[in-house]
C-alpha positions in Angstrom: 127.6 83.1 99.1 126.7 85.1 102.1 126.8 83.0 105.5 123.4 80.6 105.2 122.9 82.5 109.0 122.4 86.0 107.2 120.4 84.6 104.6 117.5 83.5 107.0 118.2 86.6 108.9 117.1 88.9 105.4 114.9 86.5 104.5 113.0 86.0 107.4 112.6 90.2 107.4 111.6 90.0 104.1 108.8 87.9 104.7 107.8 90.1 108.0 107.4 92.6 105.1 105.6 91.2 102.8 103.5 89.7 105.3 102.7 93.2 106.8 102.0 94.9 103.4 99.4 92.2 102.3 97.5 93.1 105.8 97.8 96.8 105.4 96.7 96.3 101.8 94.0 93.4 102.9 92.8 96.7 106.0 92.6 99.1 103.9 91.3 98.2 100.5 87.7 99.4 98.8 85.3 98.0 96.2 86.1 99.2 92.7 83.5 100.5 90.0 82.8 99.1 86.6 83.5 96.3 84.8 87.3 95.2 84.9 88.4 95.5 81.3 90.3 93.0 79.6 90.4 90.6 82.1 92.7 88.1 80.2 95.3 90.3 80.7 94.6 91.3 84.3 94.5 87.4 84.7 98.1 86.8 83.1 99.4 89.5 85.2 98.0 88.0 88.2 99.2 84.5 87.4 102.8 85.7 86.6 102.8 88.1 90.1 101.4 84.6 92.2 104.1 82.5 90.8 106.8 85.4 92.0 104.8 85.0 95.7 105.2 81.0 95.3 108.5 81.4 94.5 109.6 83.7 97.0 107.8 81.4 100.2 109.6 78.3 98.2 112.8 79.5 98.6 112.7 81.1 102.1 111.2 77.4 102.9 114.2 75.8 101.2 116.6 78.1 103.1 115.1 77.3 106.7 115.2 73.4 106.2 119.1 73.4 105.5 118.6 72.1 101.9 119.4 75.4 99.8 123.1 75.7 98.8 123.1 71.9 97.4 120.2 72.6 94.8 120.9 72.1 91.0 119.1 75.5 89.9 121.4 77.5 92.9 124.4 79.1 90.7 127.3 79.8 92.4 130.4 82.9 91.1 133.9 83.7 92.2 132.0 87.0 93.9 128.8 85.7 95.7 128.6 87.7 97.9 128.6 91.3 96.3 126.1 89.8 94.3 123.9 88.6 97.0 124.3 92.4 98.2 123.1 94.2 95.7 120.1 91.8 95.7 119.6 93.1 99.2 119.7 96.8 98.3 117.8 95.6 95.2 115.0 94.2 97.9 115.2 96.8 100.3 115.2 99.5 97.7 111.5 97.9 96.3 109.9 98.5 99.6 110.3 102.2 99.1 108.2 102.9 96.7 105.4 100.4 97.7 105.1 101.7 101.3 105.6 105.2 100.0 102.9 104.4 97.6 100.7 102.5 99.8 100.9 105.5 102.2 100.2 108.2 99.5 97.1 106.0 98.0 95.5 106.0 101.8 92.6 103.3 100.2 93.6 100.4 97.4 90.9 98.4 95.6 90.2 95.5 95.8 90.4 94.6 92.7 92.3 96.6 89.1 89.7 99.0 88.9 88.8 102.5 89.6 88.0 103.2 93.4 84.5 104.9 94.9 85.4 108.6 94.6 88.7 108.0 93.0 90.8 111.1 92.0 94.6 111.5 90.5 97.0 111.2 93.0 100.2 113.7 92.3 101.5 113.7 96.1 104.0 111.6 97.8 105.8 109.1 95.0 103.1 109.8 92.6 104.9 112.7 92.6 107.7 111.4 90.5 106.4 107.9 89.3 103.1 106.8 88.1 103.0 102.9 89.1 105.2 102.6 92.4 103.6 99.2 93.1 105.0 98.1 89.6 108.1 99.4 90.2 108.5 97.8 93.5 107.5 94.5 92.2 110.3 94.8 88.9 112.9 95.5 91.8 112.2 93.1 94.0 111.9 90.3 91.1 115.5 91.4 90.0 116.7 91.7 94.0 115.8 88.0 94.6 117.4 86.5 91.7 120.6 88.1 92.8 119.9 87.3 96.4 119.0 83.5 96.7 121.0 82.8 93.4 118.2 80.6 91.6 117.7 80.3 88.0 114.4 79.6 88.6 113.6 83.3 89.3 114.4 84.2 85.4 111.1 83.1 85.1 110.2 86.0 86.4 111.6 88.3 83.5 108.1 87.5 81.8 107.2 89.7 84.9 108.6 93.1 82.9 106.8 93.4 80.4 103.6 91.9 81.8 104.1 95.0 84.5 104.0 97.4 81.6 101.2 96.1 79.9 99.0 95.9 83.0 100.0 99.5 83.7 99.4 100.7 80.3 95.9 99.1 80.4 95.3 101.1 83.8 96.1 104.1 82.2 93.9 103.7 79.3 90.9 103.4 82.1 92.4 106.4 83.8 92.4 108.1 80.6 89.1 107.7 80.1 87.9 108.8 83.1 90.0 112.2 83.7 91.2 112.5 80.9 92.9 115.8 79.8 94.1 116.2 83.8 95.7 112.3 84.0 97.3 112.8 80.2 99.0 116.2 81.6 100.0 114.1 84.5 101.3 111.1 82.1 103.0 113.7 80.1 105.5 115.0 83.1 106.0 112.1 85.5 107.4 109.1 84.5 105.8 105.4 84.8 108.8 103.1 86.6 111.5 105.8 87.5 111.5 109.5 88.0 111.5 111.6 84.4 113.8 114.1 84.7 113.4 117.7 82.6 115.7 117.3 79.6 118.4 119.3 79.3 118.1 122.6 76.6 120.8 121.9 73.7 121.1 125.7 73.5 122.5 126.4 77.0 
């Protein structure tokens, strides 16, 4: 396991992050328009995305008061420590595409809905994915497992699919609302990771 030092270190930045995209997010937000649909799902989603947040604070907590490496739900490997670093890239590599698409939105709703004067955005990441904030989040849930080593973050593989749904369910309203222009758009970037041309079997 990486030196307990370290792991305040990361986690303490980690925090400073999440910290500062909540108040960028909280600065810069706008009312939405229309009813949100299906709101049972919207509420799962939101559930499942708190309990990652609790989680998160729980552990960075747990880590700071010098109780952490004698938990029962902390696993422990002959290789620790590569693990624990690919959680960091895992972390670290999440924050890309949620500043980059935080920064190419410019205004975020307040709430799962459609914005005042909203248009499809194809610049920046939207460029090459269609739910950066999604992706982020899948990333960062798969990042901390490997990072603080805690079982209780498998939990969070219920997060997955309950990402997919929720962003399947945006696109439906999105759909609706452009909907040749955003089902060209759909059809040529990809919804988690870059889609990349396939290949031509004759050449």
């Amino acid at each position: 396991m990486l030196a307990l030092l370290f792991m305040r270190i990361f986690t303490g930045i980690i925090l400073a992050c999440f910290v500062s995209g909540v108040i960028y997010a909280v600065g810069h937000r706008s009312g939405g328009r229309g009813p949100i649909a299906d709101k049972a799902k919207a509420l799962i989603f939101g559930i499942i995305a708190l309990v990652f947040i609790v989680l998160i604070i729980a552990h960075a907590i747990l880590l700071f008061i010098k109780v952490y490496p004698d938990l029962s739900f902390i696993f422990s490997t002959s290789f620790d420590m590569p693990i624990q670093i690919i959680g960091l890239i895992l972390i670290c590599s999440s924050m890309v595409p949620a500043v980059w698409g935080c920064l190419s939105l410019g205004k975020l709703t307040a709430d799962i809905r459609l914005a005042e004067e909203h248009r499809v955005v194809k610049t920046g990441v939207y460029r090459w994915i269609r739910h950066p904030m999604y992706a982020a989040l899948i990333f960062w849930c798969a990042g901390s497992l490997l990072f603080f080593k805690s079982l209780l973050f498998l939990i969070l593989f219920a997060l997955i699919p309950a990402a997919y749904v929720e962003a399947r369910r945006q696109e439906k309203l999105l759909i609706e609302a452009f909907g040749e222009e955003y089902e060209r758009y759909r059809d040529v970037v990809g919804m988690f990771f870059p889609k990349f041309p396939k290949r031509d079997s004759n050449t």
